[in-house]
ZAMARGU-4260 file (C-alpha; in steps of 0.2 Angstrom, whole numbers, plus 5000, padded with zeros to 4 digits):
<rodrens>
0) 5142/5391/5312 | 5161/5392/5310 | 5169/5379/5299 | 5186/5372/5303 | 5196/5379/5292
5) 5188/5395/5298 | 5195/5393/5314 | 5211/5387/5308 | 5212/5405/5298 | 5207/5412/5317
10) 5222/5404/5326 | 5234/5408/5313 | 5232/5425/5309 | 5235/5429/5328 | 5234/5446/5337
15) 5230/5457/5321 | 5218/5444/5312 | 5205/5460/5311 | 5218/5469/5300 | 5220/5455/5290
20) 5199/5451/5288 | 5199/5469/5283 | 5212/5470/5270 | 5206/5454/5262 | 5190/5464/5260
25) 5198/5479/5251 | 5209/5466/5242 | 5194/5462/5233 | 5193/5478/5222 | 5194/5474/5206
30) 5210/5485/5205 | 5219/5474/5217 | 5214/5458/5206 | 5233/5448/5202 | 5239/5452/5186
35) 5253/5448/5176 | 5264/5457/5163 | 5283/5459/5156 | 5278/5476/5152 | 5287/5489/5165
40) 5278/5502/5158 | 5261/5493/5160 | 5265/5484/5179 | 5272/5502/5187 | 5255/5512/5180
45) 5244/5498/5188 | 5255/5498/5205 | 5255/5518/5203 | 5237/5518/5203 | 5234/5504/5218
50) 5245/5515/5228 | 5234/5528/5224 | 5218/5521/5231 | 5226/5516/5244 | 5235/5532/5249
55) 5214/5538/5245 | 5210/5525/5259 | 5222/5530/5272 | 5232/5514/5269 | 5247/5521/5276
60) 5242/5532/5290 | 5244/5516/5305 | 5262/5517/5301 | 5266/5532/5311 | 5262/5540/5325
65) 5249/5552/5329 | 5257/5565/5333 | 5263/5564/5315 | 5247/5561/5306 | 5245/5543/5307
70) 5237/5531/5320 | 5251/5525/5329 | 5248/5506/5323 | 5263/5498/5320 | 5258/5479/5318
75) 5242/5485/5309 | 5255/5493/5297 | 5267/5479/5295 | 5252/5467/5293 | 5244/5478/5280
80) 5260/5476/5266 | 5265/5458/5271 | 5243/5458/5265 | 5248/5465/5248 | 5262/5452/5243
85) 5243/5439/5241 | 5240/5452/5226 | 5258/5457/5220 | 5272/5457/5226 | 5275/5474/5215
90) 5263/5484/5226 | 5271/5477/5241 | 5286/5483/5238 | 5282/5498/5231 | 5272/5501/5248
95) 5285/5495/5259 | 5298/5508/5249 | 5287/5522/5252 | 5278/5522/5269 | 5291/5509/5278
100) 5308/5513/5273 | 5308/5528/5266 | 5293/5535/5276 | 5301/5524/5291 | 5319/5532/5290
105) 5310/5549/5289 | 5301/5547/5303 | 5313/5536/5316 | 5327/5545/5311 | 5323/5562/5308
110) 5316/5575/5323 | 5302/5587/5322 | 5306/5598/5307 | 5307/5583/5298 | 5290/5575/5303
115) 5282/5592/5302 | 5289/5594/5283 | 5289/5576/5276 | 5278/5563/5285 | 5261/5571/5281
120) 5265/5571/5264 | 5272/5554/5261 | 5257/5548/5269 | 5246/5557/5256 | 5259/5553/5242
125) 5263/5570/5238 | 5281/5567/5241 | 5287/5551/5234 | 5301/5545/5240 | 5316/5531/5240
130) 5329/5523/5251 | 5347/5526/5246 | 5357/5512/5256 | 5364/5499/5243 | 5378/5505/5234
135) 5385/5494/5220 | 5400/5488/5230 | 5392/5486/5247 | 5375/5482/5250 | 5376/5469/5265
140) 5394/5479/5273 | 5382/5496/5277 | 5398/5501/5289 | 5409/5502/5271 | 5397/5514/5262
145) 5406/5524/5250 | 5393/5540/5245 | 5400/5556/5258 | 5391/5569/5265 | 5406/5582/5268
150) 5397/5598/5279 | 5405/5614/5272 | 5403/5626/5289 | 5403/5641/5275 | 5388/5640/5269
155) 5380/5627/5281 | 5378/5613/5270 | 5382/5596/5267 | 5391/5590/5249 | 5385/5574/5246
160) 5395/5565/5233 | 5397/5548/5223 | 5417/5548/5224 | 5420/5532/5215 | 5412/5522/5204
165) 5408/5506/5216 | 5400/5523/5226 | 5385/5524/5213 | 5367/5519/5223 | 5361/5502/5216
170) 5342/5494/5214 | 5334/5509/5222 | 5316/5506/5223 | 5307/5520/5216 | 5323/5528/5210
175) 5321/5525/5190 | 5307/5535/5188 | 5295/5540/5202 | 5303/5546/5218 | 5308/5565/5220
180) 5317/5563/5236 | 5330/5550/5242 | 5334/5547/5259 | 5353/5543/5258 | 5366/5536/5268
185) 5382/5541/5267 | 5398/5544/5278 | 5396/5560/5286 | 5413/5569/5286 | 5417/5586/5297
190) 5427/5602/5292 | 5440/5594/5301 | 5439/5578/5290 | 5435/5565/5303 | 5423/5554/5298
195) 5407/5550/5308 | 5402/5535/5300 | 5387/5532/5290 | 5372/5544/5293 | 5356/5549/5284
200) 5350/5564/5273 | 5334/5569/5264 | 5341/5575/5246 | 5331/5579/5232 | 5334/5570/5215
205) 5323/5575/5203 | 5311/5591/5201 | 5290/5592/5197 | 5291/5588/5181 | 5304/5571/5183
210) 5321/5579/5176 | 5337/5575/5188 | 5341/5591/5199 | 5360/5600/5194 | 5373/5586/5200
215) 5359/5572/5201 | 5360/5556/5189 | 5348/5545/5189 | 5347/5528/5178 | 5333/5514/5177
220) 5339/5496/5181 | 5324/5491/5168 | 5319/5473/5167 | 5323/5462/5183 | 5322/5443/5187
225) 5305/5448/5192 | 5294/5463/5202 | 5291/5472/5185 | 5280/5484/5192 | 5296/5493/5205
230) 5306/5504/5197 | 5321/5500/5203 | 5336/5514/5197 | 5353/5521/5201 | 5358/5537/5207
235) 5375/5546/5206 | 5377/5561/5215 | 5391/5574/5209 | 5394/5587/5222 | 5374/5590/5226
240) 5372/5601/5240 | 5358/5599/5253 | 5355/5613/5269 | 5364/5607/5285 | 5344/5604/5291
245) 5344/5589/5279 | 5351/5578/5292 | 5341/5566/5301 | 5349/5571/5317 | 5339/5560/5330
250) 5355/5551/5334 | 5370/5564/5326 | 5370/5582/5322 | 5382/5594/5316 | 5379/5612/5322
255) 5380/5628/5309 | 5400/5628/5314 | 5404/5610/5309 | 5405/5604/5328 | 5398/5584/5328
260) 5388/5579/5342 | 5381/5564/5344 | 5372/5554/5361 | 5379/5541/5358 | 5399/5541/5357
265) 5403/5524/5348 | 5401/5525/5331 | 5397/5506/5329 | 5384/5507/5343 | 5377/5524/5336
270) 5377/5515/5318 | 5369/5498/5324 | 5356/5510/5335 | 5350/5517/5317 | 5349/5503/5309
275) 5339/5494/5324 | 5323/5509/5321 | 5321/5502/5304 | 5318/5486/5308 | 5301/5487/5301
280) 5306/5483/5285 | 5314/5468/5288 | 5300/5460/5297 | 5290/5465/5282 | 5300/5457/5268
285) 5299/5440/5278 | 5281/5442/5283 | 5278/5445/5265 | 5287/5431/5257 | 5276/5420/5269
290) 5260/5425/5262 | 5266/5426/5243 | 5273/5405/5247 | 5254/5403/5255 | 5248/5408/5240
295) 5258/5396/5228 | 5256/5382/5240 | 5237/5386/5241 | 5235/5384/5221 | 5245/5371/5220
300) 5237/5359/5232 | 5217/5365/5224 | 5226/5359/5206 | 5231/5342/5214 | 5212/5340/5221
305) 5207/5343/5205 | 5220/5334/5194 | 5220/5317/5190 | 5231/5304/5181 | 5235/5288/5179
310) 5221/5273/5185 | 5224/5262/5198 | 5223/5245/5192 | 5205/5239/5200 | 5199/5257/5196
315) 5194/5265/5181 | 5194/5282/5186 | 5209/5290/5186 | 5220/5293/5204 | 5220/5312/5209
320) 5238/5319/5212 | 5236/5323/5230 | 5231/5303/5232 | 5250/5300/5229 | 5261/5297/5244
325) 5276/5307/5232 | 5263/5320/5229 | 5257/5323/5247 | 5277/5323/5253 | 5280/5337/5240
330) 5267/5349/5245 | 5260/5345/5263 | 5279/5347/5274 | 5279/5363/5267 | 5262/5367/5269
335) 5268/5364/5286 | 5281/5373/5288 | 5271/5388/5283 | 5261/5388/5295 | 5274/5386/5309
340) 5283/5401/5301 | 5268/5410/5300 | 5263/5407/5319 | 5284/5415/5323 | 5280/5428/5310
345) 5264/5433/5323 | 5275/5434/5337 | 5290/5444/5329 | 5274/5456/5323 | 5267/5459/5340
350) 5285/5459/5348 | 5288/5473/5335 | 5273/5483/5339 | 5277/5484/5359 | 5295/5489/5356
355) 5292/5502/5343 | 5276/5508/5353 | 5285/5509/5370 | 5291/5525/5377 | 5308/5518/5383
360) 5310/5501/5375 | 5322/5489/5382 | 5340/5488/5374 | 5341/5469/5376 | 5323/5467/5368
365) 5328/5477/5354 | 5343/5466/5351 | 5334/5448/5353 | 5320/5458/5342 | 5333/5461/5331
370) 5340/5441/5328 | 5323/5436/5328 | 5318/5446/5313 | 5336/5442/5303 | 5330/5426/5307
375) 5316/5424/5301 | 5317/5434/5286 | 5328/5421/5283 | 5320/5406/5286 | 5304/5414/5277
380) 5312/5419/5261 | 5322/5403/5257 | 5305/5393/5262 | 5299/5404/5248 | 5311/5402/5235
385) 5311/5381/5239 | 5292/5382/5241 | 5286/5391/5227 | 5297/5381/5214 | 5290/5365/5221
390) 5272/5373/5218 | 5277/5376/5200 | 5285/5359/5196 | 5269/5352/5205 | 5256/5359/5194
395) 5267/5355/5178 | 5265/5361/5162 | 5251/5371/5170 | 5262/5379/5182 | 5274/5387/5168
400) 5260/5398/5162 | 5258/5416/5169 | 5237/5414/5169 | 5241/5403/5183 | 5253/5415/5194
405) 5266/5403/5200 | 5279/5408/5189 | 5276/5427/5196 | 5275/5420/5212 | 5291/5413/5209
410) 5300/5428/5200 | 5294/5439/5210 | 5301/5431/5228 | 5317/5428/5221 | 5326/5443/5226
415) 5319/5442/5244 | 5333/5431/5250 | 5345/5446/5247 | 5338/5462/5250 | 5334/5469/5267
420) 5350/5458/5270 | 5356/5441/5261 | 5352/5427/5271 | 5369/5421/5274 | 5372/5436/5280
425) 5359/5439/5292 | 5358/5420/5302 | 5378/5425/5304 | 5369/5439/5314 | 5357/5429/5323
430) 5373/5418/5326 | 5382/5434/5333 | 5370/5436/5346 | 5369/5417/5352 | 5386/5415/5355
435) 5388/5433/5364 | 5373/5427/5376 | 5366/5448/5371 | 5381/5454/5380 | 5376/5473/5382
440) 5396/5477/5375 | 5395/5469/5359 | 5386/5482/5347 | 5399/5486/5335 | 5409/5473/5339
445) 5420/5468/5323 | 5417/5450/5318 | 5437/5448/5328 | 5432/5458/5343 | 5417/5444/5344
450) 5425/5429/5340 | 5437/5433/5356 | 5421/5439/5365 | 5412/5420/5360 | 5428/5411/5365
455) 5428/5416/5382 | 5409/5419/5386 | 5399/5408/5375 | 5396/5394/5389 | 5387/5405/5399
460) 5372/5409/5388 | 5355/5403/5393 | 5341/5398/5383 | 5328/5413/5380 | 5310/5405/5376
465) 5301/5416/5364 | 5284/5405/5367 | 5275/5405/5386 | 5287/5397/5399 | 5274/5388/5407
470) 5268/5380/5389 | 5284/5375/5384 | 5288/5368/5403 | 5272/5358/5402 | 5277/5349/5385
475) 5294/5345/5391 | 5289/5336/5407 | 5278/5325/5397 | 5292/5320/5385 | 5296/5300/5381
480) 5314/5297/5381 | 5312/5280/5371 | 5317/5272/5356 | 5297/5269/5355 | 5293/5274/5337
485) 5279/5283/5345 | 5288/5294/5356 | 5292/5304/5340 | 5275/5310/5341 | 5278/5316/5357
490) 5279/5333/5357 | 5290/5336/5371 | 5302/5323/5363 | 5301/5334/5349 | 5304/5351/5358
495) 5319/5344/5368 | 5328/5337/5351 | 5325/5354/5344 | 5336/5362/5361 | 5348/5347/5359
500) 5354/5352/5344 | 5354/5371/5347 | 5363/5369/5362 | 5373/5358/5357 | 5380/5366/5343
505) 5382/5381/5351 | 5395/5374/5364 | 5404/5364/5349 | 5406/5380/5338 | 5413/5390/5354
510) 5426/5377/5358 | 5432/5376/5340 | 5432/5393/5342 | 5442/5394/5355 | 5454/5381/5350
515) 5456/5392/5333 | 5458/5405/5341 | 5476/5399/5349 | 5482/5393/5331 | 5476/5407/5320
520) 5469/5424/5318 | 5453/5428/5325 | 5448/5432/5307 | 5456/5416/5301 | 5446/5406/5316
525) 5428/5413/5313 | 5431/5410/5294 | 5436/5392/5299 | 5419/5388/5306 | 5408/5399/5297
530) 5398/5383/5292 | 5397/5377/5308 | 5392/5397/5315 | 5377/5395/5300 | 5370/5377/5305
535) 5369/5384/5326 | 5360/5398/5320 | 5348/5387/5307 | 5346/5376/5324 | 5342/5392/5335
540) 5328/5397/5319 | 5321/5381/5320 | 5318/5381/5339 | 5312/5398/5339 | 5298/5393/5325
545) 5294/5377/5336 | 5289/5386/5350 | 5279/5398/5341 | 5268/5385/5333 | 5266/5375/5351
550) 5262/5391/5359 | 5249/5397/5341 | 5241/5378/5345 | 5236/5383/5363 | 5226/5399/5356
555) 5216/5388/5346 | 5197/5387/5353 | 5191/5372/5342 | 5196/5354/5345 | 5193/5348/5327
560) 5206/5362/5320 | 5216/5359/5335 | 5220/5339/5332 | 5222/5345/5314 | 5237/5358/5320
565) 5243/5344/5330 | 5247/5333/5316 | 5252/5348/5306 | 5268/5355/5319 | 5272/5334/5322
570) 5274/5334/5300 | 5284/5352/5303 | 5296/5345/5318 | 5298/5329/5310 | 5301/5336/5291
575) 5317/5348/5300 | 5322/5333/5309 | 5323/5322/5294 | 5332/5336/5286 | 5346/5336/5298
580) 5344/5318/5301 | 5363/5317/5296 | 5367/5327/5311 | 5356/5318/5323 | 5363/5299/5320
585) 5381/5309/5319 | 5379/5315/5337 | 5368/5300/5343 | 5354/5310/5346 | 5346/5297/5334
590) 5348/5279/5330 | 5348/5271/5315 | 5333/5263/5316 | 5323/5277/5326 | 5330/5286/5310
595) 5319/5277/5300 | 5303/5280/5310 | 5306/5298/5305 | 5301/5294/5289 | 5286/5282/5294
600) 5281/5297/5305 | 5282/5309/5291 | 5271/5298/5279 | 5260/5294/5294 | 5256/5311/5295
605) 5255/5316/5277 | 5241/5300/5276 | 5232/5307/5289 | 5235/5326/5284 | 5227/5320/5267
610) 5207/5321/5270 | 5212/5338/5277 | 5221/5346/5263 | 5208/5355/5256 | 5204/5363/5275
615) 5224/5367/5278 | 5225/5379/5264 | 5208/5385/5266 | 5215/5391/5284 | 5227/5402/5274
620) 5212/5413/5269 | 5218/5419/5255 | 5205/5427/5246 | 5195/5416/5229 | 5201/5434/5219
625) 5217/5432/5224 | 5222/5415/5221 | 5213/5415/5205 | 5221/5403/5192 | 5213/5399/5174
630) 5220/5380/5179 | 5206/5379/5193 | 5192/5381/5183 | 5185/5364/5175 | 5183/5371/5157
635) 5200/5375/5157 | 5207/5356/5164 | 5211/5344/5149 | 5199/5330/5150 | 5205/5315/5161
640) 5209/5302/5147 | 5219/5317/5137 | 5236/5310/5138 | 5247/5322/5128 | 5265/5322/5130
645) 5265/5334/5141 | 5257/5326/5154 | 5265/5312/5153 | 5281/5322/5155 | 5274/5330/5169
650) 5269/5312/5179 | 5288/5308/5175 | 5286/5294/5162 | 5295/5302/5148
</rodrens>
């Protein structure tokens, strides 16, 4: 018979729930068994040797296409490494370096002589490979790429070069000590000396036996705030020459005389194109931060089942931590909210996987795929960073110790809210795209061109519903437009305060812009509301995530998990909205005193969330191996009436 929890694991790991059951399984080597070390030299020989067995195992092949040796599986593929972050977030990246982005820009890039040369052996790992983007003065501004690739018509070559010191390639996965070729971007530059813009080239680094090649400098970025099993280096190049068949010419190429073609003529749309076919990686790195913060979350809740402290005063016994009100505030909201970012993670996946296994996919879904996956690696990442820390500080003394993996969890996450884009960076992207209502014109635009574009257009947009129409048309005819504390529980109420305040904020931040506009530069103007430009796009997040866990609830086959994921989105909608609830009584979206039932409703939920809390992170099926922590086993747990300093401190008496 299938348990609830069991059926909550079904509903939320969607369309590709078979991959996931199937990589739990192998997870369960012994090989893949977290672990936890400072040592580089230790944690990249273990991740050396997972990727190994994995390669062994045809881990890699659903990440490309047939026609290239694989299986053509994209979701399968992205699902499979966002799997590994549950066992270390080292192997995941390491995986995600080698068959995504490096094997990705190989393969999406590149055209047949590439495939026929490369992707075979970077599935097998007889090539091992890295991504050369970040450059140590730009890493988000990919446009402003410093490293050249000048072609030389003489002897059909291109000369790629490091021509200044802010030029030098910077946190390359794989580049410290294992990766033989690197897929660079650079500014490709003609005999004529006009520049192309940034392009990619396969260039060779380092020979069989792992010395640099003539021109070639590598370096090792050694220890990090975390992820000590990535060898993360830096490479220089000095006047390193590659054949003119180096270029990944899918979208540019440069013929034996020098003459540049491309088939697309603007160079910001042909850059933002490129950029676009990896993709991949990005809805990777989010998906993966996800299941790293399930983890945390998942040990931390089992420790506050377990744990107890203090007595109650007609009691003897000691009261359990997740008894508290404080206790379940802390952990169950964002218990919540991983499951509503997990139900939009499912839908970006299986978006993904249409678009990049279509034949001719559609511009427009590209873009809003696009937004959708800066979004959400976003909003994924910082739940991480905010989440995890919570997990540690909830498990107290406990927590600070590596045997119980939250402070790796932690470490190891960190960095995810900057690299495949920082955050900041990437919601002014889903910002872009809101207020130019995916006008087909605006690829390239300069953040100028668009703030003139927003001014004039912005008004215009219409909602785009990522969950089924019909679903989210149902909820919002049976909304309560009340000041009845009840009506919060509505989830139509909840839907349509969630639309408010997108829409809303989209209509104020393109009047100010408009009104800037006339008193200032367009530069000047978008700089003047930047704040205002993040919080629309967080709106925007929020709404999309909404949707996604209403429409994840109507998959759900069982009414006990059901009414369970009922009272979990109400703690999600209500936790964003007490969030914001500045905004909200600002803009008389809220009164005062239905304010105040927010908070009721929050601690409603969390009261009646509390029987189930054992169920909820049971649904994240996260495998017994892999949540392992020395603080969950009873002979490890300090006896109840053991009150050291410590846990005093811990309880926040001292």
């Amino acid at each position: 018979m299938t348990t609830t929890a069991e059926h909550l694991r079904n509903t939320l790991d969607g369309r590709f729930r078979d991959v996931k059951n199937r990589v739990r399984q192998e997870l369960t080597h012994q090989v893949f068994r977290p672990h936890y070390t400072p040592n580089t030299v230790i944690a990249r020989t273990k991740v050396g040797e997972q990727m190994r067995i994995m390669a062994a195992q045809g881990a890699a092949e659903d990440g490309f296409k047939k026609e290239h040796g694989g299986n053509g599986d994209v979701g399968a593929a992205v699902t499979q490494i966002e799997m590994l972050a549950m066992s270390d977030l080292s192997l995941m990246v390491k995986a995600g370096v080698q068959w995504g982005l490096f094997g990705g820009a190989v393969e999406n890039l590149g055209t047949e002589r590439h495939h026929q040369e490369y992707v075979p052996r970077i599935i097998s790992l007889d090539l091992l490979g890295c991504f050369a983007m970040t450059e140590t003065g730009h890493g988000s501004d990919v446009q402003s790429l410093e490293t050249t690739a000048t072609y030389d018509p003489d002897t059909q070559e291109f000369v790629i070069d490091s021509p200044t010191p802010s030029s030098r390639k910077d946190y390359i996965g794989g580049a410290a000590e294992t990766a033989r070729v690197a897929a660079v971007f650079a500014q490709l530059i003609t005999p004529d000396g006009e520049g192309h813009g940034v392009h990619c080239l396969i260039v060779p680094i380092r020979d069989e036996e792992g010395n640099d090649l003539p021109g070639v400098t590598t370096s090792d970025c050694h220890y990090k705030g975390g992820l000590p099993g990535v060898d993360n280096g830096r490479i220089q190049f000095d006047q390193v020459r590659v054949p003119r068949e180096n270029l990944l010419n899918k979208y540019a190429d440069v013929a034996p005389d020098g003459t540049y073609t491309s088939p697309i003529e603007n160079i910001g749309r042909r850059f933002f194109t490129m950029l676009g076919t990896l993709i991949r990686g990005r809805v990777t790195v989010g998906g993966s931060a996800g299941a790293a913060t399930r983890v945390g979350l998942d040990i931390a809740t089992r420790y506050a089942l377990e744990r107890r402290q203090f007595s109650a005063p007609d009691d003897e016994q000691e009261v359990l931590l997740m008894d508290y009100l404080v206790h379940q505030r802390r952990l169950l909201p964002l218990i919540a909210r991983s499951y509503a970012l997990q139900f939009a993670q499912n839908e970006l996946v299986a978006k993904c996987h249409e678009l990049q296994t279509a034949d001719d996919p559609d511009p427009e879904e590209q873009r809003e795929l696009e937004s959708r996956a800066a979004g959400l690696k976003a909003a994924n990442t910082w739940h991480a960073t905010r989440a995890i820390q919570e997990a540690r500080e909830a498990c107290g003394g406990a927590g600070y110790l590596a045997e119980n993996r939250l402070i790796a969890l932690k470490a190891d996450t960190d960095v995810f809210t900057t690299f495949e884009g920082d955050n900041h960076v990437l919601t002014q992207l889903v910002a872009k795209e809101l207020l130019t209502a995916y006008a087909d014109d605006i690829k390239g635009m300069s953040p100028v061109e668009w703030v003139r574009f927003a001014a004039n257009f912005a008004g215009e947009r219409v909602m785009k519903r990522t969950a089924a129409q019909t679903i989210m048309q149902t909820i919002l005819d049976t909304r309560q437009d009340n000041e009845e504390e009840g009506s919060l529980f509505n989830r139509g109420t909840q839907v349509k305060m969630f639309e408010d305040r997108e829409e809303y904020m989209l209509a104020s931040v393109a009047r100010r812009l408009q009104g800037k506009s006339k008193e200032m530069s367009a530069f000047d103007a978008f700089n003047a509301v930047q704040d205002h430009v993040l919080h629309a796009a967080t709106a925007h997040i929020d709404r999309i995530i909404l949707e996604a866990f209403v429409a994840g609830i109507d998959t759900c086959e069982n009414d006990d998990a059901r009414e369970i994921l009922e009272m979990v989105c109400d703690l999600y909608a209500l936790s964003v909205i007490e969030e914001d609830k500045s905004w909200f009584v600002e803009h008389r979206f809220l009164s005062t005193e239905r304010s105040k039932a927010v908070t009721r409703g929050i601690n409603d939920r969390c009261r009646r969330l509390r029987p189930h809390a054992e169920t909820l992170v049971d649904g994240f099926g996260i495998p017994e191996q892999l949540r392992y922590a020395e603080m969950l086993h009873p002979e490890h747990i300090p006896d109840a009436d053991d009150h050291t300093e410590q846990d005093a401190t811990s309880a926040g008496v001292i």
